[in-house]
C-alpha positions as a printed NumPy array, in Angstrom:
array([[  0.   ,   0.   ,   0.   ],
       [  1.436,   3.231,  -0.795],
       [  1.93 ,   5.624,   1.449],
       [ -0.986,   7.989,   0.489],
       [ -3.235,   5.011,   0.454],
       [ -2.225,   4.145,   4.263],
       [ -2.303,   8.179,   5.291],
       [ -5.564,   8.284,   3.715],
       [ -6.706,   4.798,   5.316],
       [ -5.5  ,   5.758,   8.795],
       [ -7.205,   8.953,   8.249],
       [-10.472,   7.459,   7.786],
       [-10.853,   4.814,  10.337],
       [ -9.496,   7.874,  12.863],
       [-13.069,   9.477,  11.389],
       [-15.047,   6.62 ,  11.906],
       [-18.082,   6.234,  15.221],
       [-18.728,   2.406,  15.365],
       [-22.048,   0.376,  17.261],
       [-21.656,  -2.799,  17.501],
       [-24.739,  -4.74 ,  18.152],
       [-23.922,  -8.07 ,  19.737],
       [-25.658,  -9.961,  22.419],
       [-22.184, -12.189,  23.43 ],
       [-20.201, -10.094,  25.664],
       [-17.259, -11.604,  24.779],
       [-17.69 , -11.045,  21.072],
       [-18.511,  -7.509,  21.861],
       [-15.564,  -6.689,  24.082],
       [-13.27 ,  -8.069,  20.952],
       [-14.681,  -5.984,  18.718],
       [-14.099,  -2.909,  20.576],
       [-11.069,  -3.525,  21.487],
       [ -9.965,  -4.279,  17.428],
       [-11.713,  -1.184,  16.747],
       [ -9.673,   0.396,  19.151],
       [ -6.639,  -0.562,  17.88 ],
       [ -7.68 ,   0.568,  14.892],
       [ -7.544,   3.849,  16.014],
       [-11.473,   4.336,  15.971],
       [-12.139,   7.177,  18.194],
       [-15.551,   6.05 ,  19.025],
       [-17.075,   2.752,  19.778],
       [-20.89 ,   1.822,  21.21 ],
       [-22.367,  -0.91 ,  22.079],
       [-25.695,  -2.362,  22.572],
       [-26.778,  -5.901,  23.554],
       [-30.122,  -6.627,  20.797],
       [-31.071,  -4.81 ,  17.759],
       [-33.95 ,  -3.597,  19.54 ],
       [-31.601,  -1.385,  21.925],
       [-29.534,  -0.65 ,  18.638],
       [-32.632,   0.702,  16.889],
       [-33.902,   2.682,  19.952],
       [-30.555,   4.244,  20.817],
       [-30.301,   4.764,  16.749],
       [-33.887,   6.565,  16.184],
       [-33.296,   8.92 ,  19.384],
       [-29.367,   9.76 ,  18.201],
       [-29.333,   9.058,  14.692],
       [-26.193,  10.791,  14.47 ],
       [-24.534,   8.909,  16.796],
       [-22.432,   6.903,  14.191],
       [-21.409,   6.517,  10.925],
       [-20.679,   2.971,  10.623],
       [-22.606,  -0.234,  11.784],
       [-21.268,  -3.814,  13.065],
       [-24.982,  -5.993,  13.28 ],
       [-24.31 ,  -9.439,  14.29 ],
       [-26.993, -11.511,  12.571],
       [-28.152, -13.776,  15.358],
       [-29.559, -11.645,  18.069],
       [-32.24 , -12.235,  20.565],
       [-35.407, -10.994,  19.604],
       [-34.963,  -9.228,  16.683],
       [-32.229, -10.702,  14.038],
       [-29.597,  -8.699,  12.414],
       [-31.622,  -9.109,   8.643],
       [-34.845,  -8.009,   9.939],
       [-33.023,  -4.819,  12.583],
       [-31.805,  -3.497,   8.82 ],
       [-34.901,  -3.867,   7.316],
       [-36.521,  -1.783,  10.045],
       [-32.933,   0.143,  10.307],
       [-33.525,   1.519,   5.827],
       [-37.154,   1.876,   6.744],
       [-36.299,   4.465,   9.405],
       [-37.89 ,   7.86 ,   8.786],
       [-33.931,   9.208,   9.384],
       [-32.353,   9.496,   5.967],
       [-28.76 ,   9.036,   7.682],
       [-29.876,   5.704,   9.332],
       [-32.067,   4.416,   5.855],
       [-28.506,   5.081,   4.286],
       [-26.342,   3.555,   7.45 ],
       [-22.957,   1.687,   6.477],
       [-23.787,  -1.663,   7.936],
       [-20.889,  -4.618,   8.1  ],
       [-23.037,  -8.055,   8.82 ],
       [-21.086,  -9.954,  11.255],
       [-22.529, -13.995,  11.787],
       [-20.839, -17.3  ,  12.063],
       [-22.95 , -18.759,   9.435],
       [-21.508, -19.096,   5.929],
       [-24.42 , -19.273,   4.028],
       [-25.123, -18.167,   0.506],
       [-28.982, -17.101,   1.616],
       [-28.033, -15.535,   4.677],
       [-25.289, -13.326,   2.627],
       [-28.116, -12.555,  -0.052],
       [-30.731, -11.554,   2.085],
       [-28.34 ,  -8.853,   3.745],
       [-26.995,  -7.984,  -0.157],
       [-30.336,  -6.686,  -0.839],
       [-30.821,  -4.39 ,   1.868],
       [-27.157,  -2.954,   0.827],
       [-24.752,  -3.661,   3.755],
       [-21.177,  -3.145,   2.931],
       [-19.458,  -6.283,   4.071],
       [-20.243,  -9.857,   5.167],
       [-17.788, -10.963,   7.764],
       [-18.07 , -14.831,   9.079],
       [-16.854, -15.134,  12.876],
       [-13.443, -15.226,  13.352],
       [-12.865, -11.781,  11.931],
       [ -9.717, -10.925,  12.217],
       [ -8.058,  -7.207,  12.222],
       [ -7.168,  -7.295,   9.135],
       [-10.351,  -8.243,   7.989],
       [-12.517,  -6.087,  10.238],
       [-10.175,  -3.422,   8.714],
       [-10.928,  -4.011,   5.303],
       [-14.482,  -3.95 ,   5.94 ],
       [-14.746,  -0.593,   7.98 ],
       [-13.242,   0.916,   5.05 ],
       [-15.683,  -0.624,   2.117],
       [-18.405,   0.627,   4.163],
       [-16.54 ,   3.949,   5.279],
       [-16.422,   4.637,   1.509],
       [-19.776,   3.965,   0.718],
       [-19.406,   0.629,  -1.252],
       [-22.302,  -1.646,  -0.651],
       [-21.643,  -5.486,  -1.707],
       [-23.746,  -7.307,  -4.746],
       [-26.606,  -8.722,  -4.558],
       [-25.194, -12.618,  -5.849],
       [-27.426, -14.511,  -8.536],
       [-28.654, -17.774,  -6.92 ],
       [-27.927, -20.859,  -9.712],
       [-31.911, -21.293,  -9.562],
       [-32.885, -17.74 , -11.032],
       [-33.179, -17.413, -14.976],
       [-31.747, -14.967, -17.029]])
């Protein structure tokens, strides 16, 4: 990476306000501390996607950047996004969200496509992964939506 590219990286993720939604404290205490070291001034938390979304519609500035575990109590990470770009807040209908689950599943991954999160992480995420995915959705990229083999042209 050159060394604009890094400047400009580090500069970025030093920008960046992070919730995590995550019901596993131990989960949740990793991620902030990665973000941490990642030099992310400001990391949240919140325990179900119903807290998330509360905290979210009273202080929709609070963040700029999302990390929605998909199994959650209550209310899954899928449907908290659907409700999240349904929002009557244009900054949380157009929310960077990075889908964090241990399931690697195609369906899963396409579901959360079409409501245009930015990155599909499978638990273990490592730094350098987490990394890579704050700054996709720190730049606005959202992933595609994949073609199942059972759709026709």
């Amino acid at each position: 990476m050159a060394a604009d590219e890094h400047n400009s990286s580090v500069q970025m993720l030093k920008s960046a306000s992070v919730l995590i939604v995550e019901d596993q404290n131990f989960v949740r205490d990793l991620l902030g501390r990665l973000l941490t070291s990642l030099f992310i001034p400001k990391v949240v938390s919140a325990r179900s996607a119903e807290e998330a979304l509360t905290t979210l519609e009273n202080e929709p500035d609070l963040v700029n950047v999302l990390i929605v575990d998909f199994e959650l109590p209550g209310m899954n990470g899928v449907t908290f996004i659907e409700r999240l770009r349904a929002s009557s807040h244009r900054q949380l209908k157009e929310m960077p969200v990075v889908m964090l689950t241990g399931h690697n599943d195609m369906g899963l991954y396409r579901d959360a496509a079409c409501l245009g999160i930015s990155a599909f992480l499978v638990k273990p995420a490592g730094p350098a992964t987490l990394k890579a995915a704050l700054e996709e959705a720190l730049t606005g990229r959202r992933i595609a939506v994949p073609r199942l083999a059972t759709e026709t042209e």
